[in-house]
Steps between C-alpha positions, in 0.01 A plus 500: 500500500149351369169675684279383616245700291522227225301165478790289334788645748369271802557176258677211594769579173565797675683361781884462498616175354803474677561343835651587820576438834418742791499504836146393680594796774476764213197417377208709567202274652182722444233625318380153377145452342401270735340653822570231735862475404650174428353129555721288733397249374598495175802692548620175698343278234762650258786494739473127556451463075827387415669629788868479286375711125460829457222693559364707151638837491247770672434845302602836716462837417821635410623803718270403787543105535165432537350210439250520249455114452663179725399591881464155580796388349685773704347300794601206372825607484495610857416179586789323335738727642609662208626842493459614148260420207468539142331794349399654168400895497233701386566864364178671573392734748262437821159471300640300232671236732153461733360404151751256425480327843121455455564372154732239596343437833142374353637329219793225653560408906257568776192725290407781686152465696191712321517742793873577418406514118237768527696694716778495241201632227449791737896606541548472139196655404614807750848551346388358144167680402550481125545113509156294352273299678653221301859580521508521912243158471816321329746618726314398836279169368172664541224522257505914324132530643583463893806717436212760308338458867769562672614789294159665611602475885823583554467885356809510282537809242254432172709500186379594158670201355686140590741355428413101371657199515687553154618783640316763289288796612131544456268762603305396822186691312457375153326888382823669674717307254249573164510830577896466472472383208260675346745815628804321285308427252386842449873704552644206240244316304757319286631327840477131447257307706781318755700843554151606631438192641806533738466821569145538579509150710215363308501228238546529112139398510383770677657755275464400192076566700626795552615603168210388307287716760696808416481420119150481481462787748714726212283379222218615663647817515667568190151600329433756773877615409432517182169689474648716744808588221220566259307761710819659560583495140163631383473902418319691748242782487787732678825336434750670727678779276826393664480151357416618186783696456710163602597557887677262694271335760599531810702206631333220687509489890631195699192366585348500123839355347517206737140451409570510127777262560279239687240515225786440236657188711137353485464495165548224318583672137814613648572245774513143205705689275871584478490889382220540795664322749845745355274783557362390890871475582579806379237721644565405840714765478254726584372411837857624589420787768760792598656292805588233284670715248696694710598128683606390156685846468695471831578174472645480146873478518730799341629311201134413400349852507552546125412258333149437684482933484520460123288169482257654703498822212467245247211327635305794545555592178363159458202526687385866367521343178310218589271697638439718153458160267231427758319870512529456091304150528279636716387800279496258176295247717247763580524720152368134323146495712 
């Protein structure tokens, strides 16, 4: 069944195609747009047109037989005498088939009065919050800056973003959606400017802004990086005798590795080059905190427990290795100044 939650579900293309016939007494007679219910007038204007064809099929909510779009031809058809009438259904629920009747009802027939319109921007506005000022504008033939009036009045829920005509979502706030970026941009830096783009809300534009600001934020800080590696690598007056004698320092906490890791993704060295952007992928690795291992441990099925225990082996033996050829550099780096 299509929702009503989506812009392109209340379409006219979404309405049945086929055409029956169903009993006038079924049908369900209420809930019309209109306010003052149906003009006599022109629902005897239309019986007397052609008093021997057809009437045009009328849309009805399937599962409810309500109208959604044909009163007056339902009148009409009263008038004649006729017992049944043609119909095409809709497969949407409640919100979706007000929307539809609106739709249809300003654009062909009798157009709804500008009373009956705005009142129509308030319901939808109530069970559609997300929806743009534009998007509700085309459905009820009112310009997007009375319904941004009438938004203001009728109190319904504020929504960080909205939904547009084309159907896609942007941020209502356009810093709330650079910030998401910026927050992609920084866990995956080698994420291409339209995944971000979608997922963030915002447009390509705005990221690849986004991107360049983070760039030259992490060449600004590269020399501080640097000349902060060289006063680390400098002798000292009173070197510690335990690093002297070549202890292991003590392992980084949470907080300092996921800072390490942020100052890597922002680097450009590592971030427009395949062995850094290898490396970036790699290291994520170790933001991995105790709840998500033993997760991954309890959730690993029987027959893979081997393999991954003995990959697992093997990458440490990967990483302690890795971690010597750098200790190595970093001594011959510093031995050479």
């Amino acid at each position: 069944m299509v929702s009503g939650d989506a812009i392109s579900c209340e379409r006219e293309t979404d309405i049945g195609s086929d055409v029956e016939w169903i009993s006038i007494a079924e049908l369900v007679l209420r809930g019309s747009p209109r306010s003052a219910g149906e003009d006599a007038d022109h629902a005897l204007a239309l019986a007397e047109l052609e008093p021997e064809a057809e009437l045009p099929p009328i849309v009805v909510q399937r599962g409810t037989n309500r109208v959604i779009d044909g009163m007056h031809r339902v009148r009409a058809a009263q008038l004649r005498g006729e017992r049944a009438i043609r119909v095409r259904y809709f497969d949407g629920d409640d919100a979706g088939a007000f929307v539809l009747a609106v739709r249809l009802n300003v654009r062909h027939g009798l157009p709804l009065s500008l009373a009956d319109r705005k009142s129509a921007v308030l319901r939808i506005l109530r069970e559609h919050p997300g929806w743009s000022n534009r998007a509700v504008a085309e459905v009820v033939g009112l310009s997007p800056k009375t319904v941004g009036a009438l938004r203001g009045q009728c109190g319904a829920p504020v929504a960080e973003v909205r939904i547009g005509r084309d159907g896609r979502v942007r941020p209502v706030s356009a810093a709330s959606g650079r910030e998401r970026a910026r927050e992609i941009l920084l866990r995956d830096p080698t994420s291409s400017l339209r995944t971000v783009s979608a997922a963030a809300g915002v447009s390509p534009g705005t990221v690849r802004a986004v991107r360049m600001q983070l760039n030259e934020q992490a060449t600004a800080l590269i020399p501080e990086q640097r000349a902060a590696e060289q006063r680390a690598a400098s002798p000292k007056q009173n070197p510690d005798p335990r690093r002297a004698r070549g202890a292991t320092p003590r392992p980084a906490g949470p907080d300092r590795t996921g800072a390490m890791l942020r100052a890597l993704r922002s680097d450009p060295s590592l971030r427009f080059n395949e062995s850094g952007r290898l490396l970036l992928s790699v290291l994520a690795v170790a933001e991995m905190d105790a709840r998500t291992r033993e997760r991954l441990v309890g959730d690993l099925p029987d027959h893979c427990v081997e393999f991954v225990a003995e990959l697992a082996e093997a990458s440490g033996q990967a990483w302690q290795e890795l971690a010597k050829r750098l200790a190595e550099r970093r001594c011959a780096a510093a031995g050479s100044k």
